[in-house]
DSSP file (Angstrom, degrees, kcal/mol; ACC not computed):
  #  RESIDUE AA STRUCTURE BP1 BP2  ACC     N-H-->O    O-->H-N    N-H-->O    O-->H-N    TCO  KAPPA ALPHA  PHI   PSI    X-CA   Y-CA   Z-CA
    1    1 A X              0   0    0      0, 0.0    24,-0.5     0, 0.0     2,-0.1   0.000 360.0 360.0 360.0 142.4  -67.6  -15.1   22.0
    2    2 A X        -     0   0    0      1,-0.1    22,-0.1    22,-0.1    20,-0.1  -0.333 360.0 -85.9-120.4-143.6  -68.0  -17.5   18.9
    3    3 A X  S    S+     0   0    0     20,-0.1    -1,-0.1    -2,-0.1    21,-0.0   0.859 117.9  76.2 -85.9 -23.3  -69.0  -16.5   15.5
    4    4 A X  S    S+     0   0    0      2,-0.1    -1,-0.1    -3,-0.0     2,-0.0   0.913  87.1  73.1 -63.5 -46.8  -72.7  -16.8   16.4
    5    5 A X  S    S-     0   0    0      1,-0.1     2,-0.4     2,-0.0     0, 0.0  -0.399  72.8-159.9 -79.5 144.0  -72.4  -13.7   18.2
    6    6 A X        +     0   0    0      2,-0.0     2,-0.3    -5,-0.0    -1,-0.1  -0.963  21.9 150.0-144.0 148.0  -72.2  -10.9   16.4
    7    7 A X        -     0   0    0     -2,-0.4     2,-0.6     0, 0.0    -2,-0.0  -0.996  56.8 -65.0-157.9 144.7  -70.9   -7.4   17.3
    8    8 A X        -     0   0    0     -2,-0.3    22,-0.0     1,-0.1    -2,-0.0  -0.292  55.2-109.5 -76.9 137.0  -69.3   -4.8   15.4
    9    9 A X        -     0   0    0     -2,-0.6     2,-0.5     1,-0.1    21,-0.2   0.350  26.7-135.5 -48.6 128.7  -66.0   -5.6   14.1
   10   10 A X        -     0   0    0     19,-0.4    20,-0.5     1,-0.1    -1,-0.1  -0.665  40.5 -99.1 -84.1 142.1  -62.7   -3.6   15.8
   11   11 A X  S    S+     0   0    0     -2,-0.5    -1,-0.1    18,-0.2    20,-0.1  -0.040  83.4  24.5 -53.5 147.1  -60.5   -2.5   13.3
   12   12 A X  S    S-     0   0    0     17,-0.1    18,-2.2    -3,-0.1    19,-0.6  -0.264  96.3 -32.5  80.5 179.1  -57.5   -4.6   12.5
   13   13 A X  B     -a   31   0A   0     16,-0.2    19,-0.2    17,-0.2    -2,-0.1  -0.553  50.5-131.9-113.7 153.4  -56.7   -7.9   12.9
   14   14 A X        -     0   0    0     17,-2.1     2,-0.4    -2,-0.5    14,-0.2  -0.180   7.5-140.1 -57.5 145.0  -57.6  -10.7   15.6
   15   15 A X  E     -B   27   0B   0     12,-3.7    12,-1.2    17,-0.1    11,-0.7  -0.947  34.2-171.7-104.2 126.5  -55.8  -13.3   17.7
   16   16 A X  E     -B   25   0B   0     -2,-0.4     2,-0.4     9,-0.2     9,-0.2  -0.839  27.1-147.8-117.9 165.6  -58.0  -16.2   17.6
   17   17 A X  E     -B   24   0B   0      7,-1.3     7,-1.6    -2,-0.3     2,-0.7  -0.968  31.7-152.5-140.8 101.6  -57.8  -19.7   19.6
   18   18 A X  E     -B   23   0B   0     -2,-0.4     5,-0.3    33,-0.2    36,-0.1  -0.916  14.6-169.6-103.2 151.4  -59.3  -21.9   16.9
   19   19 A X        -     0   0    0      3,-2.0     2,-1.2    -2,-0.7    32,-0.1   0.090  38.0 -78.6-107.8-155.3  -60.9  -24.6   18.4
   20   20 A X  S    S-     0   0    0      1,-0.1     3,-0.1    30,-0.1    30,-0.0  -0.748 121.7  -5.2-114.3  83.3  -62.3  -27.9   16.8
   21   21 A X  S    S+     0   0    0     -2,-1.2     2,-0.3     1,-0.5    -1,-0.1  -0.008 139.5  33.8 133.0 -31.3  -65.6  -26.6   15.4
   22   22 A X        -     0   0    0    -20,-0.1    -3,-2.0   -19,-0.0    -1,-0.5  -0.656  65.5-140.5-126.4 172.2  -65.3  -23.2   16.8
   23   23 A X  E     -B   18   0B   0     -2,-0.3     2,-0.4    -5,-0.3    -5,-0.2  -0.946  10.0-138.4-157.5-157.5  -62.9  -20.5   17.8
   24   24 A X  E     -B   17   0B   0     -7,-1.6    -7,-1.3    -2,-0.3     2,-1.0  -0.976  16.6-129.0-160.9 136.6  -62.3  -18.1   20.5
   25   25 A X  E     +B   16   0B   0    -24,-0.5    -9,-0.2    -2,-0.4     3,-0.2  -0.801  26.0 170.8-110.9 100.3  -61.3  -14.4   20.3
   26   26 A X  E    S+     0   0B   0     -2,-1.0     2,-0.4   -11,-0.7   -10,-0.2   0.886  76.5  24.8 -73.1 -36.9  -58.7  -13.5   22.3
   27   27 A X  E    S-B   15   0B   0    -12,-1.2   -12,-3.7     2,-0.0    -1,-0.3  -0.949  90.4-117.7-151.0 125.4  -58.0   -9.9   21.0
   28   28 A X        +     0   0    0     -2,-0.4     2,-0.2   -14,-0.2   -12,-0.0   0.063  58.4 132.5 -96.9 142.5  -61.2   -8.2   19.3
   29   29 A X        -     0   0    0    -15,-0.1   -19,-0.4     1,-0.1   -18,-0.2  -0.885  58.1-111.9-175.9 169.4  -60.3   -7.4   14.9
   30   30 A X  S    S+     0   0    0    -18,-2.2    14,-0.3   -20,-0.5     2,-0.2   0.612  80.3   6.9 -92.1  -9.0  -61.7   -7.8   12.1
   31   31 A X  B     -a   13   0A   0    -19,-0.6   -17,-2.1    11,-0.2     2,-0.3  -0.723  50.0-144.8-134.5-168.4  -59.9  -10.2   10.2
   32   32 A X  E     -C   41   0C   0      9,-0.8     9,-3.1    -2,-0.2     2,-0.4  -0.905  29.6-107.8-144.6 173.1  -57.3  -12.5   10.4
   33   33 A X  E     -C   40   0C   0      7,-0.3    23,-0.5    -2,-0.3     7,-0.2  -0.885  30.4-112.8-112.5 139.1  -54.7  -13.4    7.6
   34   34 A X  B     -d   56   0D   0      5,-2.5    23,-0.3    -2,-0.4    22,-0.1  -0.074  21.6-131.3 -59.8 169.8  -54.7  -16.8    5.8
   35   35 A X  S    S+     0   0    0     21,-1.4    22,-0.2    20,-0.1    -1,-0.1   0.684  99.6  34.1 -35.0 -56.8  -51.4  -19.1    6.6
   36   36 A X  S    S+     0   0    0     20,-0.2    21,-0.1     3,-0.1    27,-0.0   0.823 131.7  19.3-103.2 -45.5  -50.6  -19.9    2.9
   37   37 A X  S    S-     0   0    0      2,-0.1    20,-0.0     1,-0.1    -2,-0.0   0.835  97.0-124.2-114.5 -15.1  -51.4  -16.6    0.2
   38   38 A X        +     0   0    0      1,-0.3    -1,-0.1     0, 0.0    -3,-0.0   0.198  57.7 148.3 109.6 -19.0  -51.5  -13.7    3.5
   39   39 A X        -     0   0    0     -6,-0.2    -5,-2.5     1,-0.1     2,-0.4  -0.349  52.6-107.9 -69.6 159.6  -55.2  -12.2    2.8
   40   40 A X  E     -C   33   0C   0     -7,-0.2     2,-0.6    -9,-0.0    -7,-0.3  -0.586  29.5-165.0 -88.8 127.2  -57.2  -11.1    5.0
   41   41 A X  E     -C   32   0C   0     -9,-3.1    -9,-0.8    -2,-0.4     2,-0.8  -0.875  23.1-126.1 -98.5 115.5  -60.5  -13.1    6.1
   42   42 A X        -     0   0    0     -2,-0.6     2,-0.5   -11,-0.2     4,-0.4  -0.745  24.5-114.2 -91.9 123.3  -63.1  -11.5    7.9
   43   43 A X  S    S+     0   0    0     -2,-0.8     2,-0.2     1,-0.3    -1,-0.2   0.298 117.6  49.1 -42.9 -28.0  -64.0  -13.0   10.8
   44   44 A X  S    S+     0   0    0     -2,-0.5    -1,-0.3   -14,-0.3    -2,-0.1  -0.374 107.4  55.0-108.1  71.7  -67.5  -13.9    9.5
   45   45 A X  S    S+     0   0    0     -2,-0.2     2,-0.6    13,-0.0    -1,-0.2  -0.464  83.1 128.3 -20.6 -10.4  -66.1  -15.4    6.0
   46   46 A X        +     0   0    0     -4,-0.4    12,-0.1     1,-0.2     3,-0.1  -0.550  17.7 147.0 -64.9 100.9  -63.9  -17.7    8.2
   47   47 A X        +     0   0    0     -2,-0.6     2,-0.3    11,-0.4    -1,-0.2   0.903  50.0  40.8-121.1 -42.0  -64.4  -21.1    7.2
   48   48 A X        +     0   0    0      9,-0.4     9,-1.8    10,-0.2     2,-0.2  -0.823  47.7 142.0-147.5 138.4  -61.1  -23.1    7.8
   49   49 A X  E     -E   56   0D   0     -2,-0.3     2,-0.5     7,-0.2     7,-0.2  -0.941  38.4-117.3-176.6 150.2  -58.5  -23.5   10.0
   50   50 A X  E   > -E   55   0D   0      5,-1.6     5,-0.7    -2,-0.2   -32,-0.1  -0.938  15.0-159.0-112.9 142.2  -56.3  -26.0   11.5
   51   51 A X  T > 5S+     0   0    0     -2,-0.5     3,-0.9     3,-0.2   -33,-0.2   0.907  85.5  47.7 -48.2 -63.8  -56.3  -26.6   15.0
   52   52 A X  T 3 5S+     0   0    0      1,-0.2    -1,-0.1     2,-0.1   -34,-0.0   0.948 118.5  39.5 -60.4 -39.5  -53.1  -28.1   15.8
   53   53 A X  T 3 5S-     0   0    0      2,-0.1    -1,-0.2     1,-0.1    -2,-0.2   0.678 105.6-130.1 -90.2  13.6  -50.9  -25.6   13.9
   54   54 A X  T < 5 +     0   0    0     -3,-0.9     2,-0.3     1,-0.2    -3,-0.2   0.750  60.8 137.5  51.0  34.8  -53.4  -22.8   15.2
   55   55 A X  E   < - E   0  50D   0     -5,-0.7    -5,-1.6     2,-0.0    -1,-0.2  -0.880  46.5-137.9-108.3 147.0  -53.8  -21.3   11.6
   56   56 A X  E     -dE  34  49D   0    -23,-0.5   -21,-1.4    -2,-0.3   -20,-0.2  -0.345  13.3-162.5 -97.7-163.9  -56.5  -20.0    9.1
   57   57 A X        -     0   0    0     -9,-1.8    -9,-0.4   -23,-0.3   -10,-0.2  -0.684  21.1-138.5-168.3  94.5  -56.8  -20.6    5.9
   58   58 A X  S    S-     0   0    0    -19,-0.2   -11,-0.4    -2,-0.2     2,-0.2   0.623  91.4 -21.5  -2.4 -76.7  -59.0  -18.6    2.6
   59   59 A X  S  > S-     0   0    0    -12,-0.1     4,-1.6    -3,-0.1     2,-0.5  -0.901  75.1 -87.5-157.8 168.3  -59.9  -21.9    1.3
   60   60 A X  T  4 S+     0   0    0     -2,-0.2     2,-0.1     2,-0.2    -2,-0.1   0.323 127.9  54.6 -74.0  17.1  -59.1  -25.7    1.3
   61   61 A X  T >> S+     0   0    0     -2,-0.5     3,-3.4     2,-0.1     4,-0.9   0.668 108.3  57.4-113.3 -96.3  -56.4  -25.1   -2.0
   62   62 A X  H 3> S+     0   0    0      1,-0.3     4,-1.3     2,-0.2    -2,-0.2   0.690 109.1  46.3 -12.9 -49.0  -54.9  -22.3    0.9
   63   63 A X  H 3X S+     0   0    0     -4,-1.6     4,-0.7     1,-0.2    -1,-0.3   0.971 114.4  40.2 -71.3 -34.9  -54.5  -25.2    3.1
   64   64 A X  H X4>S+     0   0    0     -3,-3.4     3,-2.4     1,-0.2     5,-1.1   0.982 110.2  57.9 -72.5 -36.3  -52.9  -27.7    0.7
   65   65 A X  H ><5S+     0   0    0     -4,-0.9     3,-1.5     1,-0.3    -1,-0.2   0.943 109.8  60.6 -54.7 -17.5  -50.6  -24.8   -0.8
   66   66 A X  H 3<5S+     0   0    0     -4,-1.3    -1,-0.3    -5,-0.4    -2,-0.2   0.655 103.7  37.3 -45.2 -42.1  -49.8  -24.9    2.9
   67   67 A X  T <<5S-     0   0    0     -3,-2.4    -1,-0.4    -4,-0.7    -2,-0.2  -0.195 124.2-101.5-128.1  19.9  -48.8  -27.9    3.4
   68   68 A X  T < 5S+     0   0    0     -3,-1.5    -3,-0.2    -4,-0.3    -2,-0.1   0.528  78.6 118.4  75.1 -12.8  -46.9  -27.9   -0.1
   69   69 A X      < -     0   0    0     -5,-1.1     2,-0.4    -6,-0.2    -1,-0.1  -0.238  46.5-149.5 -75.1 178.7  -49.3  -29.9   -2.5
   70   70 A X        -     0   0    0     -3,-0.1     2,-0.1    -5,-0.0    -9,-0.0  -0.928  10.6-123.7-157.0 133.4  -50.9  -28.8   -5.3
   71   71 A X        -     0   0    0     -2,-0.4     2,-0.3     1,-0.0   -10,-0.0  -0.493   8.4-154.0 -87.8 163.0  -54.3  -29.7   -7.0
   72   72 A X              0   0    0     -2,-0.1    -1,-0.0     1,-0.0    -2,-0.0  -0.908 360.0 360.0-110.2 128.7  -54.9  -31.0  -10.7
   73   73 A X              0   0    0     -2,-0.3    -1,-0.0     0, 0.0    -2,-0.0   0.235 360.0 360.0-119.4 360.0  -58.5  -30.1  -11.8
């Protein structure tokens, strides 16, 4: 299943496989929780994620607090 398919959501949260473009649901939820601030993302608001460390991520500031940087606007 990828995100294009759509079925209603099991309660609780997913194991995803994310993949480079995609991801893969290994065990059926409805969210998952960011890597960096802990909130929950629901599967179809899931925009970011790194492959290699197999984590998601709220938004691309989630990823950098992530990795310890911090933006100046």
């Amino acid at each position: 299943m990828n995100r294009i398919e759509r079925r209603p959501p099991t309660p609780g949260e997913a194991e995803i496989e994310y993949q480079d473009g995609d991801f893969r649901i290994l065990k059926p939820g409805a969210y998952v929780r960011c890597a960096a601030t802990k909130v929950e993302i629901p599967l179809d608001e899931l925009r970011y994620w790194d492959v290699d460390s197999q984590e998601a991520y709220a938004s691309p500031q989630a990823k950098l607090e992530r990795l310890g940087l911090t933006v100046k606007l």
